[in-house]
N, CA, C and O atoms as CSV, one atom per row, in Angstrom:
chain,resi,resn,atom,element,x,y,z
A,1,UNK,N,N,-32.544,19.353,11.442
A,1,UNK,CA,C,-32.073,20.461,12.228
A,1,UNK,C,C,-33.220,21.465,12.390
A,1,UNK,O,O,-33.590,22.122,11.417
A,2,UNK,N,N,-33.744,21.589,13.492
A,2,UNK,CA,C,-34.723,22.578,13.498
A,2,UNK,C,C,-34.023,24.321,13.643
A,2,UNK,O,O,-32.821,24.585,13.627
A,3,UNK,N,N,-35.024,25.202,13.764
A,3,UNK,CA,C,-34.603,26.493,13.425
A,3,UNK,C,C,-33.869,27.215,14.590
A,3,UNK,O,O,-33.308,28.305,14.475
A,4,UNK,N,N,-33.942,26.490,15.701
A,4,UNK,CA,C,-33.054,27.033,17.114
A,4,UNK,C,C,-31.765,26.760,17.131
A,4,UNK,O,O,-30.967,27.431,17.785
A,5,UNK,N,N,-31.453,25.799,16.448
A,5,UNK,CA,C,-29.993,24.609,16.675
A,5,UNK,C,C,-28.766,25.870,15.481
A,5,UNK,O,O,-27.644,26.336,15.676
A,6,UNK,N,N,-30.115,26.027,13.900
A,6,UNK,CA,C,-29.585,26.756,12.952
A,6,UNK,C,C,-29.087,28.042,13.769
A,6,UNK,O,O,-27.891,28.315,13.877
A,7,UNK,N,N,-30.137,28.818,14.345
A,7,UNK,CA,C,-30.126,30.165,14.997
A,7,UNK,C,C,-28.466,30.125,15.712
A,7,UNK,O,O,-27.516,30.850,15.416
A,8,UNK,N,N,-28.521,29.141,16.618
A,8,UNK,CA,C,-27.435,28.896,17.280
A,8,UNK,C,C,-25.905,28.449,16.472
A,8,UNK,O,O,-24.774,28.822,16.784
A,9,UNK,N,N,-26.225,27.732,15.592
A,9,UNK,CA,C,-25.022,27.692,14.747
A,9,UNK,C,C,-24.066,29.006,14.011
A,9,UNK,O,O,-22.922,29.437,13.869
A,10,UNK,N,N,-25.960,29.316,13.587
A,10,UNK,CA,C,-25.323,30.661,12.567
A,10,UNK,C,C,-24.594,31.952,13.877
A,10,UNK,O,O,-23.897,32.722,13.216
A,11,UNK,N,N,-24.576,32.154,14.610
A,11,UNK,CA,C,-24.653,32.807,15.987
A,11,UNK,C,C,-23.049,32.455,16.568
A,11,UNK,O,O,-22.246,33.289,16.987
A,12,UNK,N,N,-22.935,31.639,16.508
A,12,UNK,CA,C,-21.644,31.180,16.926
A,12,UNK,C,C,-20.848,31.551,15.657
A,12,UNK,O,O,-19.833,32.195,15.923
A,13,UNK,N,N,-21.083,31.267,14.125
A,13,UNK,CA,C,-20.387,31.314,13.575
A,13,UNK,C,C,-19.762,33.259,13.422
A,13,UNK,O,O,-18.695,33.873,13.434
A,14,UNK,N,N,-20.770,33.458,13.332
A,14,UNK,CA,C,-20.738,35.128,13.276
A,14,UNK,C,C,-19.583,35.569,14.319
A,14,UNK,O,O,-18.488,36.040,14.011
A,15,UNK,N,N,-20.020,35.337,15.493
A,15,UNK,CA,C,-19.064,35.386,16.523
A,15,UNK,C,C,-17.612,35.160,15.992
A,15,UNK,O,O,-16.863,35.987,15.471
A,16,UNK,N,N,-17.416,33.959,16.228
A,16,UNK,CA,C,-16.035,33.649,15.554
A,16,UNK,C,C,-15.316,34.494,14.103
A,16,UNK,O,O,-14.115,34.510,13.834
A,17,UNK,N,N,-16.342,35.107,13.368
A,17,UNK,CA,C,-15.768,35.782,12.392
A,17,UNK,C,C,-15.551,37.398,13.262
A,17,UNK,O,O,-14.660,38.133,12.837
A,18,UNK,N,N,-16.162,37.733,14.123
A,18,UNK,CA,C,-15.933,39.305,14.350
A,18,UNK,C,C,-14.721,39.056,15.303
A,18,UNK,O,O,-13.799,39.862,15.170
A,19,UNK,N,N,-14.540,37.925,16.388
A,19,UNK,CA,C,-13.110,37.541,16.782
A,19,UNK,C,C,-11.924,37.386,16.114
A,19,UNK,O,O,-10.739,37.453,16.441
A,20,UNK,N,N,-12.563,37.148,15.027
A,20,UNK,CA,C,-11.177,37.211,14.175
A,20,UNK,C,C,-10.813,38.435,13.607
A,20,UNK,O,O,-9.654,38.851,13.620
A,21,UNK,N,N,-11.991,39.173,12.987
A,21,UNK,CA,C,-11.616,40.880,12.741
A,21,UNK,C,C,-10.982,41.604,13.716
A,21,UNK,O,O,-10.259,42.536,13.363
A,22,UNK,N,N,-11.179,41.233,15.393
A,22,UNK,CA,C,-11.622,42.143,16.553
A,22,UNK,C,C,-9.143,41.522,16.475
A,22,UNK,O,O,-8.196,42.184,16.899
A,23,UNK,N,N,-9.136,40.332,15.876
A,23,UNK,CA,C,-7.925,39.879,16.439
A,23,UNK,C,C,-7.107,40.783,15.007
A,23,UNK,O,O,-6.281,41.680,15.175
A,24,UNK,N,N,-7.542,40.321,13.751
A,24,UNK,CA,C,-6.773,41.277,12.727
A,24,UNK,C,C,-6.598,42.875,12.846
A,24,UNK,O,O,-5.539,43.445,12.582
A,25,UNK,N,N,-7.982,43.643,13.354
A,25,UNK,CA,C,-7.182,44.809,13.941
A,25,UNK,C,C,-6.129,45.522,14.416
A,25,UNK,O,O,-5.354,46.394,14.024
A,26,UNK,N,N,-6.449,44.572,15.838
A,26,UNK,CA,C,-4.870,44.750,16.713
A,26,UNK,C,C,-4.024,44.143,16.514
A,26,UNK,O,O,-3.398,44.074,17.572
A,27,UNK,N,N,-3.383,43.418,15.523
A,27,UNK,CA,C,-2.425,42.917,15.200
A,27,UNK,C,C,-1.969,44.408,14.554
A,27,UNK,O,O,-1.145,45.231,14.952
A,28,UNK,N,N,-3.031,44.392,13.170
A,28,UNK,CA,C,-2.634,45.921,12.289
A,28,UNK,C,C,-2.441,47.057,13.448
A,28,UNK,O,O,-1.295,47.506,13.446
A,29,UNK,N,N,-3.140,47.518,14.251
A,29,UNK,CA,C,-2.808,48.275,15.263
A,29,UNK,C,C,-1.080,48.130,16.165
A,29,UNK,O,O,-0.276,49.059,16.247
A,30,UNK,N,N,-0.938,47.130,16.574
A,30,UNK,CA,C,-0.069,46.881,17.469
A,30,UNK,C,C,1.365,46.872,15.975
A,30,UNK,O,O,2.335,47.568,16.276
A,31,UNK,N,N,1.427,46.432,15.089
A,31,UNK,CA,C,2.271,46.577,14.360
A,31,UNK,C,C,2.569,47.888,13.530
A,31,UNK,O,O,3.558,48.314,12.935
A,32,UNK,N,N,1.127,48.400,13.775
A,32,UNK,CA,C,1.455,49.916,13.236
A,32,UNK,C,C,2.197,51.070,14.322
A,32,UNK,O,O,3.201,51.770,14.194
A,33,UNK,N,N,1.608,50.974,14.981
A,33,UNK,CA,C,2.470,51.402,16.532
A,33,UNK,C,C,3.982,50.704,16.701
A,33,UNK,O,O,4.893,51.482,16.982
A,34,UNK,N,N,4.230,49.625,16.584
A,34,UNK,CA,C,5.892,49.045,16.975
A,34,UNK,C,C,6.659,50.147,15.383
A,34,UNK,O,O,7.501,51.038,15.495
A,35,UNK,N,N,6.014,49.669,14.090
A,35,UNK,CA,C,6.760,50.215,13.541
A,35,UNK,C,C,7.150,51.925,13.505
A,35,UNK,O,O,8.186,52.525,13.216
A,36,UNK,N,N,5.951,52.318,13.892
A,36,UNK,CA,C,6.518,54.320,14.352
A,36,UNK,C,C,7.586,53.987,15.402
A,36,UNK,O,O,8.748,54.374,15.281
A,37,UNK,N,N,7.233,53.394,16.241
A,37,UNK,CA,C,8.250,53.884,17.851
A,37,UNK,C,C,9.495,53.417,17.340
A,37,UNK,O,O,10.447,54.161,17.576
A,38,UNK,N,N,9.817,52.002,16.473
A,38,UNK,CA,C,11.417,51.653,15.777
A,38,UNK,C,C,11.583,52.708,14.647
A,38,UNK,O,O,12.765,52.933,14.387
A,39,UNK,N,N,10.900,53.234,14.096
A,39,UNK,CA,C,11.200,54.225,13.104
A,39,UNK,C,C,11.385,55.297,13.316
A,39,UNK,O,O,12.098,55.772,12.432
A,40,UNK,N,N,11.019,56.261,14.332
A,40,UNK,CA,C,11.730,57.115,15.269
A,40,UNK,C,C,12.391,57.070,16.295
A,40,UNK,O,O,13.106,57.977,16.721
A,41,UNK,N,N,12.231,56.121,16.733
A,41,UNK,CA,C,13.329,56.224,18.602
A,41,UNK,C,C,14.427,55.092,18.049
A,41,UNK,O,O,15.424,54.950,18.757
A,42,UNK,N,N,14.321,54.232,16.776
A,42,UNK,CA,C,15.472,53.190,16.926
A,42,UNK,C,C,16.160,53.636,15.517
A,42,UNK,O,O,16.292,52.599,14.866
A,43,UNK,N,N,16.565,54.548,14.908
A,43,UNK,CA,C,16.981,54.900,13.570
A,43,UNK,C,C,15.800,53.955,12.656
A,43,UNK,O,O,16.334,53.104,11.945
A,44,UNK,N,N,14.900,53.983,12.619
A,44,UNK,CA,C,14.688,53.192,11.209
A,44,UNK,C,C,14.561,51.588,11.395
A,44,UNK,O,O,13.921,50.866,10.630
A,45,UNK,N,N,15.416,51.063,12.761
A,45,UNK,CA,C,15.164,49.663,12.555
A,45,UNK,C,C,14.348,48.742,12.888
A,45,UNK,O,O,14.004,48.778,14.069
A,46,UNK,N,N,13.825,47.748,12.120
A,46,UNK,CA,C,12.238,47.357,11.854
A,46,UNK,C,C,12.671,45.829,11.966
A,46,UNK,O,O,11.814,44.962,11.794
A,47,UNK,N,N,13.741,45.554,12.197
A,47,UNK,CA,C,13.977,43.621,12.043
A,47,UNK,C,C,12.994,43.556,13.714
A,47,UNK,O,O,12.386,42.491,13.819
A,48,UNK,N,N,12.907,43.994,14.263
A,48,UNK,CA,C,12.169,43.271,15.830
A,48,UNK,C,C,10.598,43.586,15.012
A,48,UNK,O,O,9.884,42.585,14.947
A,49,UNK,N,N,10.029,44.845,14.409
A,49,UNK,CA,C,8.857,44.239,13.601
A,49,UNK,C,C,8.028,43.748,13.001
A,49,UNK,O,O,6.797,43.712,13.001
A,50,UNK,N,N,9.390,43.079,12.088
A,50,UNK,CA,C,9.239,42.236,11.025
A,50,UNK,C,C,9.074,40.801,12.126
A,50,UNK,O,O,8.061,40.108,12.032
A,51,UNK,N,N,10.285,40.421,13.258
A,51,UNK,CA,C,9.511,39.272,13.611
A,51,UNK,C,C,8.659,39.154,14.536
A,51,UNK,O,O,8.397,38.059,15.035
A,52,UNK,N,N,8.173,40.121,14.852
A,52,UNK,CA,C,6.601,40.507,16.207
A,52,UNK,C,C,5.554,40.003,14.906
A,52,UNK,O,O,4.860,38.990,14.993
A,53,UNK,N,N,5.578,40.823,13.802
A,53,UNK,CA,C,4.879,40.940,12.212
A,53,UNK,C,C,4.642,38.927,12.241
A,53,UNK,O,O,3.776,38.177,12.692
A,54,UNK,N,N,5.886,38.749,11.529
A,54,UNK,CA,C,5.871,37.218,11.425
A,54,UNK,C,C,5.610,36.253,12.348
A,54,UNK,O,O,5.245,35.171,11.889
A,55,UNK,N,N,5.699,36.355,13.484
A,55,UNK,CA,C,5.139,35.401,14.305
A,55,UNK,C,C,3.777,35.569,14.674
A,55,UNK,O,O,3.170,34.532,14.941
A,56,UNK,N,N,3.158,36.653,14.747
A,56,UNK,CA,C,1.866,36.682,15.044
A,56,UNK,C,C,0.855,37.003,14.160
A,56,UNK,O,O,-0.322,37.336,14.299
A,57,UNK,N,N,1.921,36.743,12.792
A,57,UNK,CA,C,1.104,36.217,11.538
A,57,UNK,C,C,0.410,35.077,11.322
A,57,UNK,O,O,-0.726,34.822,10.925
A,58,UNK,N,N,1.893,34.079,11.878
A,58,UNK,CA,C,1.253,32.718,11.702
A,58,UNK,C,C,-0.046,32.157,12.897
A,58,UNK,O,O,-0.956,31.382,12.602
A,59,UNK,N,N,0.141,32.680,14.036
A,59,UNK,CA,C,-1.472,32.535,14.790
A,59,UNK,C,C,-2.530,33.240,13.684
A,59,UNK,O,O,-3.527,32.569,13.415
A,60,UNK,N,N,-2.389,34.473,13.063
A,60,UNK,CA,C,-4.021,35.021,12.667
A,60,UNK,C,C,-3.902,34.173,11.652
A,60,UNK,O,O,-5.009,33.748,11.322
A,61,UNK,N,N,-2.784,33.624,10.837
A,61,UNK,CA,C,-2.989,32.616,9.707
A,61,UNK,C,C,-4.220,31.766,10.149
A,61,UNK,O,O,-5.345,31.828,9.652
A,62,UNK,N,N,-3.644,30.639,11.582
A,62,UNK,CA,C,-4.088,30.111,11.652
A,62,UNK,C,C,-5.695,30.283,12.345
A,62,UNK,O,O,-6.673,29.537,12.369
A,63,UNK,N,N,-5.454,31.477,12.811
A,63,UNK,CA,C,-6.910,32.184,13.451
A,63,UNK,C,C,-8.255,32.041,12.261
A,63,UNK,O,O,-9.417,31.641,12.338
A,64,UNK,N,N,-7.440,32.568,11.227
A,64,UNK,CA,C,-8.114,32.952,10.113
A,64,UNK,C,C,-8.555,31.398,9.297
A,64,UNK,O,O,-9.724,31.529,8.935
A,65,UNK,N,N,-8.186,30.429,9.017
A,65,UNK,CA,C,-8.824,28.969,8.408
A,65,UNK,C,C,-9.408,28.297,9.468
A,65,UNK,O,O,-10.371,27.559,9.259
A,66,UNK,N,N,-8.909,28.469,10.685
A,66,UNK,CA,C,-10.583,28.301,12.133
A,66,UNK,C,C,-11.680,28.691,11.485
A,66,UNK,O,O,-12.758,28.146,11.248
A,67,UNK,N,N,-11.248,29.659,11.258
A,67,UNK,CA,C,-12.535,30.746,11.146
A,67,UNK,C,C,-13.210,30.721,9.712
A,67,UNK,O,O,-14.373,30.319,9.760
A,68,UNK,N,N,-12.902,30.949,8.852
A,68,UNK,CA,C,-13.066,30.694,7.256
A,68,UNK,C,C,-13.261,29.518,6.790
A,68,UNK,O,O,-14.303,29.040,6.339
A,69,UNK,N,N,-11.674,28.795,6.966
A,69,UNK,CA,C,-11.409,27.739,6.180
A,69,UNK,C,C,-10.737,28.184,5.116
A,69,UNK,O,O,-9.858,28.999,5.398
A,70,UNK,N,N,-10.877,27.880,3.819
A,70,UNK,CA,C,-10.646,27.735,2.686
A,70,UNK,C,C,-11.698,28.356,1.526
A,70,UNK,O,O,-11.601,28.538,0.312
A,71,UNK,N,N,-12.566,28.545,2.346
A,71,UNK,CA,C,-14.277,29.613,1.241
A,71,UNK,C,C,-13.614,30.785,0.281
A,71,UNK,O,O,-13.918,30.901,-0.906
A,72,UNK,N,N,-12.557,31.734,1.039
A,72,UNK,CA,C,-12.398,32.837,0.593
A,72,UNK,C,C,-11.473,32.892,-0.617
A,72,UNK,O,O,-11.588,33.724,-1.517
A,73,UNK,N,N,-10.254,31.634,-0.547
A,73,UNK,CA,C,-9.259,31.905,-1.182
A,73,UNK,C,C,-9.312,31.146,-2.225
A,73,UNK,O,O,-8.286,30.486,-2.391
A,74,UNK,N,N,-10.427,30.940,-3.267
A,74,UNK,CA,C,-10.752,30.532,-4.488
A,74,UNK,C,C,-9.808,30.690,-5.858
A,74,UNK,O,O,-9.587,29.999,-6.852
A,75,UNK,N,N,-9.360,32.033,-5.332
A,75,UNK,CA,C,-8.071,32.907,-6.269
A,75,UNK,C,C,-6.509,32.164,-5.983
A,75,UNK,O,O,-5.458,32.408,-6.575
A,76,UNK,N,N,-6.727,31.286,-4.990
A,76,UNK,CA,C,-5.166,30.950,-4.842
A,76,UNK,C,C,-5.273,29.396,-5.311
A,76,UNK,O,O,-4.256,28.711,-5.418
A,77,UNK,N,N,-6.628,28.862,-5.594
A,77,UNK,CA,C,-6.829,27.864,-6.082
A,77,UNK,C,C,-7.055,26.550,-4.914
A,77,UNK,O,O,-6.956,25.328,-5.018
A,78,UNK,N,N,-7.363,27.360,-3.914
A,78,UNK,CA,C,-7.554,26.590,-2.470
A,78,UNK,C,C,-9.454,26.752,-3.422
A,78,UNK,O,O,-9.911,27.746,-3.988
A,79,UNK,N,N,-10.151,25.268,-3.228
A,79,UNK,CA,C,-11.742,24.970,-3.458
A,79,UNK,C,C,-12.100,24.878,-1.974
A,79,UNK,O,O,-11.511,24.438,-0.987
A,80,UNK,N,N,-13.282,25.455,-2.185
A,80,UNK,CA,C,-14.499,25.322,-0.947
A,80,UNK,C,C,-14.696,24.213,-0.425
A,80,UNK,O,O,-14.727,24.005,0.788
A,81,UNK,N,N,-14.860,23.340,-1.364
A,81,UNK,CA,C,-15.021,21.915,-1.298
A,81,UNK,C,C,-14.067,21.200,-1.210
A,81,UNK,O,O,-14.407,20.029,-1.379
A,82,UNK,N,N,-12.649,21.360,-0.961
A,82,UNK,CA,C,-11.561,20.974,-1.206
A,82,UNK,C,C,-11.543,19.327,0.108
A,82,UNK,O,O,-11.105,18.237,-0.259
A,83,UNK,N,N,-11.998,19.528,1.261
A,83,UNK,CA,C,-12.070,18.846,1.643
A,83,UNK,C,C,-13.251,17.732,2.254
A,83,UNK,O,O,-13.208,17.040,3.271
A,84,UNK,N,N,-14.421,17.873,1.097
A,84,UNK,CA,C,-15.270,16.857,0.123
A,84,UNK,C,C,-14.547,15.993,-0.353
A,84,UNK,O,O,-14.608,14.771,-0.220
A,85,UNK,N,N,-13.672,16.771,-1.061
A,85,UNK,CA,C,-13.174,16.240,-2.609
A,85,UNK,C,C,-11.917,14.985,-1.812
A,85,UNK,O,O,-11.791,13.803,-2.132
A,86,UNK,N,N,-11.215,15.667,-0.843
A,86,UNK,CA,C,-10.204,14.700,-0.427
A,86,UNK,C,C,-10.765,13.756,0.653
A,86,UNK,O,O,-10.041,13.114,1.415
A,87,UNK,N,N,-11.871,13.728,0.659
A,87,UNK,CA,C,-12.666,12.619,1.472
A,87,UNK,C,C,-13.734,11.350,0.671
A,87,UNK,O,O,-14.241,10.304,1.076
A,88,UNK,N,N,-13.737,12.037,-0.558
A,88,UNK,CA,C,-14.320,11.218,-1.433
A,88,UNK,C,C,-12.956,10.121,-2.426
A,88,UNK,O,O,-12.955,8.969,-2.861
A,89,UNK,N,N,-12.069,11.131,-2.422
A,89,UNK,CA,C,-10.793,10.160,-2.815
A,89,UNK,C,C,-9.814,9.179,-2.118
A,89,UNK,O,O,-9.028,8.301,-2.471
A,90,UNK,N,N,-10.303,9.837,-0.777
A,90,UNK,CA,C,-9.600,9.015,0.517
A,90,UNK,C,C,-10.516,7.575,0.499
A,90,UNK,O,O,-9.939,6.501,0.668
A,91,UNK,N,N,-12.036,7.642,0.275
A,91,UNK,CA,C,-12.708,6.218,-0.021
A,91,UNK,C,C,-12.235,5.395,-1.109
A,91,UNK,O,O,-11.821,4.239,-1.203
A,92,UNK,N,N,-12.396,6.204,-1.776
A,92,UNK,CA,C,-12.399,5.318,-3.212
A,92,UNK,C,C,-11.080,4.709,-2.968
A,92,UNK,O,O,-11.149,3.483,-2.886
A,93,UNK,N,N,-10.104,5.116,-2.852
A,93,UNK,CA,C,-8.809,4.941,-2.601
A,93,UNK,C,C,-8.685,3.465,-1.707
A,93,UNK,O,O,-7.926,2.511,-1.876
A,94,UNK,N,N,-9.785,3.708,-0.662
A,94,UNK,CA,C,-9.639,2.415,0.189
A,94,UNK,C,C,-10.319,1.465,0.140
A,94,UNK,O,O,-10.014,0.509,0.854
A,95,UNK,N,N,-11.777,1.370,-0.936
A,95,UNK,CA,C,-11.888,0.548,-1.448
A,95,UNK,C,C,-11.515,0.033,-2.390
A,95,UNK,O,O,-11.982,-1.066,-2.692
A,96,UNK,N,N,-10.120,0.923,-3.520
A,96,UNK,CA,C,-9.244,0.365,-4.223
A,96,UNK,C,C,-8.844,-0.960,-3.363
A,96,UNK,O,O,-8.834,-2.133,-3.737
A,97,UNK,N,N,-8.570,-0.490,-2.293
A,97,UNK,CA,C,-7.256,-1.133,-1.774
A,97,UNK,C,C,-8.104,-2.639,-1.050
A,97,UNK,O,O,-7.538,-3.732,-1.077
A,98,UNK,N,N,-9.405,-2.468,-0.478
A,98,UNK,CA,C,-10.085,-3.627,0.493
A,98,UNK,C,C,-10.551,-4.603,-1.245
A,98,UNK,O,O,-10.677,-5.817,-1.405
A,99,UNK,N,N,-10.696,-3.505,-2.241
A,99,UNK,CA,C,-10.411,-5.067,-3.287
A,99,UNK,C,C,-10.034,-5.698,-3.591
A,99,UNK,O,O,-10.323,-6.890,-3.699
A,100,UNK,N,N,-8.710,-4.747,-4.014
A,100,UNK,CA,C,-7.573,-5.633,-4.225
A,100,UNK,C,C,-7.033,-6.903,-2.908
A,100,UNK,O,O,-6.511,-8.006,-3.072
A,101,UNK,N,N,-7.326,-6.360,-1.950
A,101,UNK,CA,C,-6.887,-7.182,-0.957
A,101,UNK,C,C,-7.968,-8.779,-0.539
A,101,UNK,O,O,-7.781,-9.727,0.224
A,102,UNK,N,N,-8.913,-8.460,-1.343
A,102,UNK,CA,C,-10.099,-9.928,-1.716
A,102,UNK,C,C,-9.505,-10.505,-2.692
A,102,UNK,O,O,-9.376,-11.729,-2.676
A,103,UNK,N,N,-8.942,-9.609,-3.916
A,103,UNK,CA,C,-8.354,-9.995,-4.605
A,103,UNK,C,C,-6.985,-11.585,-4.445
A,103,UNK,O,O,-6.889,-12.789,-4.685
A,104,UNK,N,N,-6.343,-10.623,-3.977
A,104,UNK,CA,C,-5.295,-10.827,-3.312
A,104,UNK,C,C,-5.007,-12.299,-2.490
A,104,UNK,O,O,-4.182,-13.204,-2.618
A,105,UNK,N,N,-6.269,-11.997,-1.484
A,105,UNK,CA,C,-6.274,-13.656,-0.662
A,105,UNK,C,C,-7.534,-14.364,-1.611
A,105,UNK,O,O,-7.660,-15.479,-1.107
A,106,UNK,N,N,-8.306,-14.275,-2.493
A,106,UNK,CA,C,-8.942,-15.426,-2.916
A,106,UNK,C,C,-7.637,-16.350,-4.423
A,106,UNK,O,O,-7.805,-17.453,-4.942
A,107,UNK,N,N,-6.472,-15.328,-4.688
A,107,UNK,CA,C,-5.132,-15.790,-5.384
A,107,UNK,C,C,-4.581,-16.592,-5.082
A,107,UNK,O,O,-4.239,-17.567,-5.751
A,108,UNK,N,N,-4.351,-16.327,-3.876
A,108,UNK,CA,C,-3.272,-17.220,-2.654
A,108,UNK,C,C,-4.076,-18.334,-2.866
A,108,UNK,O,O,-3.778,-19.325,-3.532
A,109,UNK,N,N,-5.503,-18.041,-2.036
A,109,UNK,CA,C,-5.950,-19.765,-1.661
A,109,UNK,C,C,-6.206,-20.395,-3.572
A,109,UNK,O,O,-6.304,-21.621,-3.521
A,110,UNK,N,N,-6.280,-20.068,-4.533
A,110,UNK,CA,C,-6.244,-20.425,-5.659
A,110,UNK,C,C,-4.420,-21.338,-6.091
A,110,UNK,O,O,-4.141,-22.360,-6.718
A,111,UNK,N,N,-3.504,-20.201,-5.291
A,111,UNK,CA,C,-2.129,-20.755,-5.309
A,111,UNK,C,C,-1.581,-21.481,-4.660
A,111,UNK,O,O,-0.583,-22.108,-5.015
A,112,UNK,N,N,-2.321,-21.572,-3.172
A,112,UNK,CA,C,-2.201,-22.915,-2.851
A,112,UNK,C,C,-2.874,-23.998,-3.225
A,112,UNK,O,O,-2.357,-25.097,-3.025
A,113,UNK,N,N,-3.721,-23.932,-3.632
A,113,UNK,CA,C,-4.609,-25.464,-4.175
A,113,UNK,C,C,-3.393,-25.940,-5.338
A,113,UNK,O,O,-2.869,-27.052,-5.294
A,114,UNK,N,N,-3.059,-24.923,-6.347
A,114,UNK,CA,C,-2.593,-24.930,-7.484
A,114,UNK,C,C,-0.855,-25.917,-7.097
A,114,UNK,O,O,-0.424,-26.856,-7.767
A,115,UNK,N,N,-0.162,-25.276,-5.799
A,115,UNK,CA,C,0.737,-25.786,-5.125
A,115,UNK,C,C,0.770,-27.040,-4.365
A,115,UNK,O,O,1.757,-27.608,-3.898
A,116,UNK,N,N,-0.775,-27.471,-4.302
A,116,UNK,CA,C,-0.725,-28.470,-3.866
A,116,UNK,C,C,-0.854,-29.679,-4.947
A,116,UNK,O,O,-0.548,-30.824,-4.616
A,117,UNK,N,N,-1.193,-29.456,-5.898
A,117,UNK,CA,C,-1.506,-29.921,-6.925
A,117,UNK,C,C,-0.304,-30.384,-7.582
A,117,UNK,O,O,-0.165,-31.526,-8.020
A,118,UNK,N,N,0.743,-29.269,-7.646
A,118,UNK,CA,C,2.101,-29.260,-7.805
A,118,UNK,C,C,2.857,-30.400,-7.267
A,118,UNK,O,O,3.261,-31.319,-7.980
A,119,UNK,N,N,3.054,-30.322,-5.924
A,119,UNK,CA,C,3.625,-30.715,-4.972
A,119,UNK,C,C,3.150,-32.596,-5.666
A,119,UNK,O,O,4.105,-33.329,-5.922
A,120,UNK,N,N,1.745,-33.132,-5.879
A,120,UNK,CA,C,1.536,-34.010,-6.417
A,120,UNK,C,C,1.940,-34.234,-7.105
A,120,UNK,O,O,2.574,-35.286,-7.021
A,121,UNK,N,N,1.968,-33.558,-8.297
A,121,UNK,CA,C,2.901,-34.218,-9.676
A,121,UNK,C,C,4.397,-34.192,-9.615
A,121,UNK,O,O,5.032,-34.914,-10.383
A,122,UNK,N,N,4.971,-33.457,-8.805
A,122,UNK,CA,C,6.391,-33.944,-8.352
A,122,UNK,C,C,6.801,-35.351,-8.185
A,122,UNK,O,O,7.590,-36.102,-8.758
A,123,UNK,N,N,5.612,-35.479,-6.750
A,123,UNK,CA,C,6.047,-36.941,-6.059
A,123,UNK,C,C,5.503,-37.904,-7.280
A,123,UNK,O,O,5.903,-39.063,-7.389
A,124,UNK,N,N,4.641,-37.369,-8.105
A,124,UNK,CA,C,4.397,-38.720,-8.793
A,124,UNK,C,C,5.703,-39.019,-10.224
A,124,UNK,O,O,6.030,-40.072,-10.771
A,125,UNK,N,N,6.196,-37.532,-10.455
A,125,UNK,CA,C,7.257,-37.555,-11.236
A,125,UNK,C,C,8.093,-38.276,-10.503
A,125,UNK,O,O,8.750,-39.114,-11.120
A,126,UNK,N,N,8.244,-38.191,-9.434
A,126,UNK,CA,C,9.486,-38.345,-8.742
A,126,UNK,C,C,10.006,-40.203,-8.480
A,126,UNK,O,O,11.116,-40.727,-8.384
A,127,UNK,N,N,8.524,-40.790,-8.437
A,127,UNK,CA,C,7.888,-42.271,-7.814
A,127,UNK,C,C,8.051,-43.164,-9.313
A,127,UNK,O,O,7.961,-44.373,-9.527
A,128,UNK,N,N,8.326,-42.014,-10.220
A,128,UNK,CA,C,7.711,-43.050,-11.937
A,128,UNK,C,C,9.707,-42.322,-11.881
A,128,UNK,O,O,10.085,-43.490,-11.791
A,129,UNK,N,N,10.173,-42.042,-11.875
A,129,UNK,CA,C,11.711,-41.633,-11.651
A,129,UNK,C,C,12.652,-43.060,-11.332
A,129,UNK,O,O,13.391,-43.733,-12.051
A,130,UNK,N,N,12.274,-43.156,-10.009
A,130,UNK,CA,C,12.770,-43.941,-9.096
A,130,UNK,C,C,11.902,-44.965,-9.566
A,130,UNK,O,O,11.819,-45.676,-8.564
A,131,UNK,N,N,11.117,-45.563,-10.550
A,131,UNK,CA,C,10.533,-47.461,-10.506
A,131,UNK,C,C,11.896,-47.276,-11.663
A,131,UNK,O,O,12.868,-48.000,-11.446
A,132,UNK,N,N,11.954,-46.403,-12.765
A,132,UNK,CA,C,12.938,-46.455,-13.950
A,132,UNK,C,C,14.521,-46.596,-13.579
A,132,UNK,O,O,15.393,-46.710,-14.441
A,133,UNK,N,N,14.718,-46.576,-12.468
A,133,UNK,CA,C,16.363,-46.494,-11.957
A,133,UNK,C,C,16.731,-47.543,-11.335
A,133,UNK,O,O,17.943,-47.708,-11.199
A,134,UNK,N,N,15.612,-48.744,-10.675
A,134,UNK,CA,C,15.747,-49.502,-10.149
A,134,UNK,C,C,15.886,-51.140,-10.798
A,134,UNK,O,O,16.063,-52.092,-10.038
């Protein structure tokens, strides 16, 4: 990565973090304002705040792990690396599984030989059966 591509990365990223401040503001703004105008002009009532509040929580929620991710919230036990970690277990996991599955078919063709083998000593049980009955 040369130092223009970085320049440009880091540049964009910045961006995206002051969009997200520039968006948490006016949320705090616009909810600080709904709740005066229901708290004086509507007696006190705040349920249309609470869900203006809650719904355009869950966009900056999601505004906010665009933007972050998971870096900040170390304290809630969300890791930085968290999704390293579930990409390194998602392998291992599937080369559990592409072994077992070599596993698996070099058994079979072991259980069929073994079945065929079978299948022989039947008919020959079966041939030394039938000379004794006759």
């Amino acid at each position: 990565m040369d130092n223009e591509e970085i320049y440009r990365k880091a540049k964009k990223k910045v961006k995206a973090k002051k969009g997200f401040f520039y968006h948490f503001i006016a949320y705090a703004c616009v909810l600080g304002m709904l709740y005066a105008i229901m708290y004086f002009e509507n007696k006190g009532e705040i349920l249309p705040v609470i869900i203006v509040g809650l719904s355009w929580g869950i966009g900056l929620g999601a505004h906010y792990f665009k933007t972050f991710g998971t870096e900040h919230l170390d304290f809630l036990g969300f890791s930085p690396d968290w999704e390293e970690e579930e990409l390194e277990k998602e392998i291992q996991r599937l080369e559990r599984k592409q072994k077992l599955k070599k596993l698996m078919e070099a058994d079979k063709e072991d259980f069929m030989f073994n079945d065929e083998e079978s299948l022989e000593l039947k008919e020959m049980e079966k041939r030394r059966l039938d000379e004794n009955y006759r």
